[in-house]
N, C-alpha and C positions, 0 to 999 in steps of 0.2 A: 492548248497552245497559249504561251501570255502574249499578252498586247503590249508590244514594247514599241508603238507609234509615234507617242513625245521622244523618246528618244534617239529614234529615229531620224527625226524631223533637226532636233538640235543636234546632232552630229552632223549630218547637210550641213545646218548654218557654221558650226565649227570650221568643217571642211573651207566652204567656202571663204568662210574671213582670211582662213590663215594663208587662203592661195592668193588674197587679195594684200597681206599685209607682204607677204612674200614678194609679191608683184611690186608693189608700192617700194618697198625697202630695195630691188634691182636697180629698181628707173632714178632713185634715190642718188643709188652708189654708184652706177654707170658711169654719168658724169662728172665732172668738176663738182664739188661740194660748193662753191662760193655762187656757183648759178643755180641754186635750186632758193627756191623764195620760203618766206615763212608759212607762207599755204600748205608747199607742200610738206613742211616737217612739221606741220600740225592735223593731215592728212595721214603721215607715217603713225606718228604718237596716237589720233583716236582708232586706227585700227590696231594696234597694240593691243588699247582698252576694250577694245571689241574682242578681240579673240580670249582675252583673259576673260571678261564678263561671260562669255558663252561658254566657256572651260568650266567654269566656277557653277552655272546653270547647268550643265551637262550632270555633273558631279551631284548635283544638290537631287537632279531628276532621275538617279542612279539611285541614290539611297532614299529615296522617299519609294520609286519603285520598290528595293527592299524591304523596307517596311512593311508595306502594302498586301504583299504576295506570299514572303516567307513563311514557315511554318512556326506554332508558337504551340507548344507542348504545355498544359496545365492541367492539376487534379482539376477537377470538376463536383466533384462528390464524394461526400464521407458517410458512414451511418457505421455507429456502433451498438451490438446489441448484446446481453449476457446471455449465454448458455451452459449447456450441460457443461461442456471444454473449458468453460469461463467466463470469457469474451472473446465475439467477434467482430471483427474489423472488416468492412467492405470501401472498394475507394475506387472509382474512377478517373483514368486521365483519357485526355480528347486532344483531336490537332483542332487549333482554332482558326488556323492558319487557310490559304488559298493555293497554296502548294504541299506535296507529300514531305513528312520530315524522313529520313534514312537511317538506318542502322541505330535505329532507338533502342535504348536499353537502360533498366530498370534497375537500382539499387535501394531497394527500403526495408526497414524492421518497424514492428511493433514491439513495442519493452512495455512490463509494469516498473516503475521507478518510484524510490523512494521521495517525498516532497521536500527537502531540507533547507529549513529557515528560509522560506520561501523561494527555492532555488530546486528545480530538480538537477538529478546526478547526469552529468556528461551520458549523450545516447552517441555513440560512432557506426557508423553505417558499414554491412560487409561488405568485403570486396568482390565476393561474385555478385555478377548481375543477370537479371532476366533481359534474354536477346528477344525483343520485339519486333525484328526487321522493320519495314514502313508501317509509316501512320498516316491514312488518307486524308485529305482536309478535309472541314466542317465538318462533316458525320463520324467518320472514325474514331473507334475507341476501345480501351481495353480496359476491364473490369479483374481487379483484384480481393481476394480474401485471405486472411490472416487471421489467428489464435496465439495474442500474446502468450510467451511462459507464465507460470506460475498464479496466484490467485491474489483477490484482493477486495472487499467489500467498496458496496457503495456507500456504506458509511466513512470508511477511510478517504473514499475519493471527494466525497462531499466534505470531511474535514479537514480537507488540506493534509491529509497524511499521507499520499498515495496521488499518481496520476496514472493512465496510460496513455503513451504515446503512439500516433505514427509518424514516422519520421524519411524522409529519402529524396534523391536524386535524380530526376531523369536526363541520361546524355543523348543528343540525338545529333545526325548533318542534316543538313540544308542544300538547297539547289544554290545560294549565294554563301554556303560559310561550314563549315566542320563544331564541331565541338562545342554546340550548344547545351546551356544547358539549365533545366529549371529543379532548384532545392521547393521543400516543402516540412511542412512541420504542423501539426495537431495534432490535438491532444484533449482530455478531458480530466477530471480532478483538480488537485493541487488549487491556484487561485482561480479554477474557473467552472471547480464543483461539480457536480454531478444532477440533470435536469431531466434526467431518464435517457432513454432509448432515442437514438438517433444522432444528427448532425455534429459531428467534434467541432471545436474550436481550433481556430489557426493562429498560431501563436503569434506572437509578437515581434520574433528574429526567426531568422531558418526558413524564408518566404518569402524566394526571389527567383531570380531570371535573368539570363543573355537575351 
């Protein structure tokens, strides 16, 4: 169950200013305007400020809650190793998050890719995706493997003539929001060489988050 007590507490204070500014702004306009003193329209005006100020604190205690709780989907781990197949690609992603994320789903490719004038070629991701249903927080996770196509030495990848990539997307909802979603991108060769067996590098672009 989440502990939503601050906010709680400041919806009360809301509550009650606005019954107090309500009240104030009656006894105001009740009577004759020319008989109420400057007390009381400066009585009226700081509760105004009161109800906005507590508004504005409600709001701010709302998405700071969000932050706090929601689910936040990230790889976690990479290792690539050569094989018979060629290369394989192992990757894990985890909820980091304090709540479960929903309807997660997975879109990624590994490519071998040409390195050109220090640019690799356009990778686009397909469009079906792996349906993950939920992902529990803090412990949860799901481990992937992959065998790019085609072949490619580690001398090419070490001379900038070649890299492999993995590359992808995960979309997932939230108990606060729909259609989150975190890109991802590593990779080894091209300008970042080849250092043996293990952990890719995460590129530069292509390595973000809702």
């Amino acid at each position: 169950m989440q502990r939503r007590t601050p906010e709680i507490i400041i919806g009360a204070v809301l509550a009650i200013a606005i019954f107090a500014m309500g009240t104030m702004v009656f006894e105001v306009f009740h009577n004759t305007l020319p008989e109420k003193t400057t007390t009381d329209w400066l009585l009226v005006v700081s509760n105004i400020v009161l109800v906005v100020f507590v508004f504005l604190q409600l709001r701010d205690a709302r998405r700071s809650s969000e932050r706090q709780l929601r689910a936040y989907i990230y790889v976690v781990k990479t290792n690539i190793q050569p094989s018979d197949a060629g290369w394989t690609i192992k990757f894990r992603i985890k909820n980091f998050g304090q709540t479960p994320a929903h309807k997660a789903r997975i879109h990624y490719t590994t490519q071998i890719v040409p390195w050109v004038e220090g640019v690799p070629v356009k990778i686009d991701l397909p469009e079906d995706a792996d349906n993950l249903g939920s992902i529990g927080p803090i412990s949860d996770s799901f481990d992937f493997e992959s065998t790019p196509e085609g072949s490619v030495s580690a001398g090419d990848l070490n001379d900038r003539i070649s890299a492999i990539f993995l590359v992808g997307r995960i979309v997932y909802d939230t108990v606060f929001a729909s259609g989150l979603t975190t890109n991802f991108r590593f990779y080894v060769g091209g300008d970042a060489g080849w250092d043996g067996p293990g952990e890719m590098t995460a590129d530069a672009e292509g390595n973000d988050a809702t």
